[in-house]
N, C-alpha and C positions, 0 to 999 in steps of 0.2 A: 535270205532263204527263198523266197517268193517276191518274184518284183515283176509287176505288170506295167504296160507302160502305152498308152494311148491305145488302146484296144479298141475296136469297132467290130460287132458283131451283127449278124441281121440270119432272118428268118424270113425269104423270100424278098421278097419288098419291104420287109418292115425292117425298119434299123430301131435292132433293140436297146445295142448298147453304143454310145459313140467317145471314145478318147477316155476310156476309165484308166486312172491310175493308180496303184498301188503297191505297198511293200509292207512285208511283215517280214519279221526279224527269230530267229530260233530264241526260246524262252519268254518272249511275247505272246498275251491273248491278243488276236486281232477280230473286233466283231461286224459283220458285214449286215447292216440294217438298213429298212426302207419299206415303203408301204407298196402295198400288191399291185403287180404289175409294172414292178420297174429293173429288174432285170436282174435280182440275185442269186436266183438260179441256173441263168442262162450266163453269168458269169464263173458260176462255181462248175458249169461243164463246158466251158472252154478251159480251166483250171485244169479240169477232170482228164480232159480230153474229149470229149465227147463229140463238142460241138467246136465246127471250125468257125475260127476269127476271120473277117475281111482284113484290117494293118491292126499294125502294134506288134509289140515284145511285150513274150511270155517268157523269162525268167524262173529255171526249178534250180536251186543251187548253183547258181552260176550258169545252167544249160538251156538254152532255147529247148522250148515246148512247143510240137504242133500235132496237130490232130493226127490220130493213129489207126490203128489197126481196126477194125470192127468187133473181135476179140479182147483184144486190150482193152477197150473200150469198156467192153461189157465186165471184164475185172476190175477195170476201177470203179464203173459203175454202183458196184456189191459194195467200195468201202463209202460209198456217201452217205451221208445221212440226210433224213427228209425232216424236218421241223420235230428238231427237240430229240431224236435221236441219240445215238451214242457221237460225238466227236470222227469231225471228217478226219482220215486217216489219210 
């Protein structure tokens, strides 16, 4: 369902995330953990769309994911949830 695959993201000059990979499966809990400051969030809005990747494959259902609309954006933004929340949608 979601398969991330060498991702490298940055924030100016800062590389926040470099070569993450992942997949999670429909009917799987998948849990994304780590101590502050290393780049959970800034993974879940490349997910999201939010935030654009430098390389890697984003994976939604078999479909390449890349950064979108400014719009768009801002509706997926509404299903995220922020620590402890309702479940990312």
């Amino acid at each position: 369902m979601l398969d991330i695959q060498n991702l490298t993201l940055k924030y100016g000059q800062s590389q926040i995330l470099n070569g993450v990979s992942l997949k999670a499966q429909a009917g799987e809990v998948t849990a994304l953990m780590g101590t502050n400051g290393v780049g959970k969030t800034s993974l879940l809005k490349a997910i999201a769309g939010r935030h654009p990747y430098l390389r890697g494959l984003l994976l939604w259902k078999g479909n390449r994911k890349r950064t979108s609309h400014p719009l768009t954006q801002q509706r997926r933004a509404s299903r995220m949830s922020h620590r402890g929340g309702k479940s990312f949608q």
